[in-house]
N, C-alpha and C positions, 0 to 999 in steps of 0.2 A: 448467423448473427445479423444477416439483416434488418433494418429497422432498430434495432438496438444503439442506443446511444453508450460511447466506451468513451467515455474522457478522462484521457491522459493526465497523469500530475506527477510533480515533485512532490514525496511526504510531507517536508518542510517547507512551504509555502505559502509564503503570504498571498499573493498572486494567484497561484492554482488555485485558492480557497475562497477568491474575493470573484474571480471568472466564472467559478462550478456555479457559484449559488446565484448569479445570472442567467446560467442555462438550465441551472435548474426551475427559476420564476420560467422562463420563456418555455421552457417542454411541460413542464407541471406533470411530470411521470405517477405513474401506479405503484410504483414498487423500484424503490433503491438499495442495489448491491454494492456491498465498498467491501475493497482488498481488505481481507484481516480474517480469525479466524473462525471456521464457520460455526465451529463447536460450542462458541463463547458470544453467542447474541444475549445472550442474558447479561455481560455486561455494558451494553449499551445504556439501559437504565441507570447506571452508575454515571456512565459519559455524560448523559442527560441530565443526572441529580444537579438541582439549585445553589448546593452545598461541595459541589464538586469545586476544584482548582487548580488548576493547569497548570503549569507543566503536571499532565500525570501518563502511568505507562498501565497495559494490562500486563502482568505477569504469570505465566502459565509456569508448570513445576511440576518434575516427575513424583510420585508420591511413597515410591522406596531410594534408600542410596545405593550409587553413591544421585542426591541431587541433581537433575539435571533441569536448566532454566530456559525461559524463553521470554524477550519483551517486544511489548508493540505501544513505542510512545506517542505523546498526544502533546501537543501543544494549541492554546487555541486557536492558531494561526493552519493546523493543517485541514488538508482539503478532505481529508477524511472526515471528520470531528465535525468538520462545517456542514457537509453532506448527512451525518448521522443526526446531527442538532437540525438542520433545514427539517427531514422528514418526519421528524418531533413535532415541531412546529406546525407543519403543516397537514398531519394526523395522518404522511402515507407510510406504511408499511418499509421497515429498512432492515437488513439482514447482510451479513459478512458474507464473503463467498471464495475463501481462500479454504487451502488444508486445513483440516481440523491440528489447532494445536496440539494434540496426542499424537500426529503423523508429526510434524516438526520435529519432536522431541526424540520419539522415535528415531526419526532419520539421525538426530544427533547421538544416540544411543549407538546406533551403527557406525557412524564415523568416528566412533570415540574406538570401540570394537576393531575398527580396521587401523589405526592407526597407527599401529606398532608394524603394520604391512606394505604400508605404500605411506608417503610426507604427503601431510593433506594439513594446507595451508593458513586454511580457514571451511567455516561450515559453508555450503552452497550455496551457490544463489542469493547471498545479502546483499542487501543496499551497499553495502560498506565495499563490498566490491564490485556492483555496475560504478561508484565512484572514482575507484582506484581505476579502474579499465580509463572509464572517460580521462582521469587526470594525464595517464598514460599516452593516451591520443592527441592530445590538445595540448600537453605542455605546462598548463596550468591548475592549477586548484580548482576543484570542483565547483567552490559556493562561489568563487570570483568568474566562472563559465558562466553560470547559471543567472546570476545577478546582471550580467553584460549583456544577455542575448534573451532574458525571458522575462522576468521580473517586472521590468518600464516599459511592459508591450498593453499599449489600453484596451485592444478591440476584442474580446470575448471569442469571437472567430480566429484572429489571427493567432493570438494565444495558444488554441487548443490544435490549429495547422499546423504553426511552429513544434510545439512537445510533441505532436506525435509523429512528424517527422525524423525530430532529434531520437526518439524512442526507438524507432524504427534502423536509424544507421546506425546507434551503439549500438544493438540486436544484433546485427550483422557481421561488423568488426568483434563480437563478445562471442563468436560463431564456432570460433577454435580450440573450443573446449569443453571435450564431449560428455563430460561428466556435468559441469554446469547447466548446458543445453539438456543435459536429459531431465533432469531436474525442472528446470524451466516449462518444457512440454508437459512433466505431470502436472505442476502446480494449474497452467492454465487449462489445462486439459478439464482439471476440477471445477474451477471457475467457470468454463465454459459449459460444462453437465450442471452444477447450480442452473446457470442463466437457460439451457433449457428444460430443465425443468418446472419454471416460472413460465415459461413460452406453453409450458403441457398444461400449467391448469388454467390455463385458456387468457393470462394476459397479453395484451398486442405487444410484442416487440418491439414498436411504436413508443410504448408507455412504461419499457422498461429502461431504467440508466445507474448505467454501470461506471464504477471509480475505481480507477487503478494506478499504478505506475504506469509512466509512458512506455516503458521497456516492454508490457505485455501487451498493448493495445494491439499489433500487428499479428501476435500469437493468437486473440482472440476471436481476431478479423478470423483467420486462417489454419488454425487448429483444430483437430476434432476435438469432441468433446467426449471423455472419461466414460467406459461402459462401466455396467451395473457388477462386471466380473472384474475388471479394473479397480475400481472402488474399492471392492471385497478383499483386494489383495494388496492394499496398500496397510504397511506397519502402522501398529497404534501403541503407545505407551497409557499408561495406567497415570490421570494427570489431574491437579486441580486448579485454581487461576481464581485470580483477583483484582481489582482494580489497584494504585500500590501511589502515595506521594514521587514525582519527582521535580527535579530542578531544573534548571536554567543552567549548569552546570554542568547535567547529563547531557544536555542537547547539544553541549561545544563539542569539536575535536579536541579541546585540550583534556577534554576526557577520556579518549580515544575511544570515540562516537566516532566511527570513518562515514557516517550519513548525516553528524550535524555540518555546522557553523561557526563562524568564530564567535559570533554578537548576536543569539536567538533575543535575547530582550528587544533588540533594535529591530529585528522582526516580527516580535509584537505592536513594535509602534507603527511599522508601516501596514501592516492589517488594519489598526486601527484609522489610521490616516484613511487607507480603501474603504473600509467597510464605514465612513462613516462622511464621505465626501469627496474623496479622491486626492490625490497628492499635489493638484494647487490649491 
């Protein structure tokens, strides 16, 4: 992964989203990978539509019952969304580079299967629980961690030193639990076969830049990357997906979103405050 740019972010981010699309003017990359999933670049176009309105989520969906779902929401404020609109904009090539949602579902088709075997607490590997971990650690609520120590950092550098540092020690401390980690390792294992694969049809490394959670920036450093028989044996559900309305009210915890916020509206205004002259 050398030469490859990996910047780390919070999903919900005002901050992550206003930092990215400054390194992203100063690298001007060939080719943008953002976490989400890979099978589902086609609805990008929708992310992009004129007519689009944010809060909105993709929703992926098994297509026998019983139903099984999967979301990946959008605010305008996240660093993804910003990243997928930046290379709109600026006419470079952008593509997902997570599991294909058919593996997601799958996996949840299995842990639904095993359930009745082992207490399994929640699905893997969610946001909702690198949350719960950090809460655990520190004592305190997630968005009031994150707001203290990341949020009011101005220098585009230090921002991205900061998160994936922080990324890097919950990674660590989240170390003891082998089912989670295993998980972990496929996911970036794929992301990491995505990104060389884009290295094989001959773009520099250089010119590539990749969006993630902070959590896997170190995995990607340092992880191999998913072989071609790896791939072949990873489950797939039978799935379709759509672009879908949501709220302001999916994005709180009071909805029991364990990866929102209390006040997403108020995280709209401070993107708009960044993205449009800074917060004096």
């Amino acid at each position: 992964m050398s030469g490859v740019t990996l910047f780390g972010v919070r999903h919900l981010s005002p901050a992550a989203a206003f930092h990215l699309r400054q390194t992203l003017d100063r690298v001007q990359p060939q080719l943008v990978l953002v976490e989400g999933p890979s099978d589902l670049n086609g609805q990008m176009q929708w992310l992009c539509h004129p007519e689009t309105q944010f809060p909105a989520a993709i929703l992926a969906y098994t297509k026998t019952p019983p139903v099984r779902t999967i979301l990946w929401p959008f605010a305008i404020y996240s660093p993804e969304l910003q990243a997928i609109l930046w290379a709109r904009e600026q006419g470079v090539p952008c593509r997902f580079m997570d599991l294909p949602s058919s593996v997601f579902l799958a996996f949840e088709e299995r842990d639904g299967e095993t359930a009745g075997q082992e207490e399994l607490e929640e699905p893997l590997c969610t946001t909702e629980w690198v949350y719960r971990r950090l809460e655990t650690l520190t004592g305190e609520g997630h968005e009031a961690f994150w707001e203290r120590n990341f949020e009011q950092i101005e220098n585009f550098e230090e921002y991205q030193a900061a998160c994936n540092t922080f990324g890097s020690r919950l990674r660590e401390a989240s170390a003891d639990d082998p089912r989670r980690a295993a998980e972990t390792v496929v996911r970036e294992a794929y992301m990491k076969r995505v990104v060389c694969q884009a290295v094989d049809t001959g773009i520099s490394p250089e010119r590539i830049f990749c969006v993630c959670g902070s959590f896997h920036v170190a995995g990607l450093e340092e992880n191999a990357p998913m072989t071609d028989e790896e791939e072949d044996a990873l489950p797939r559900a039978e799935a379709c997906a759509t672009l879908m309305p949501y709220s302001y009210y999916r994005l709180t915890t009071r909805s029991g979103y364990g990866a929102g916020n209390k006040a997403p509206a108020y995280f709209e205004l401070l993107w708009e405050a960044l993205h449009t002259g800074g917060l004096g």
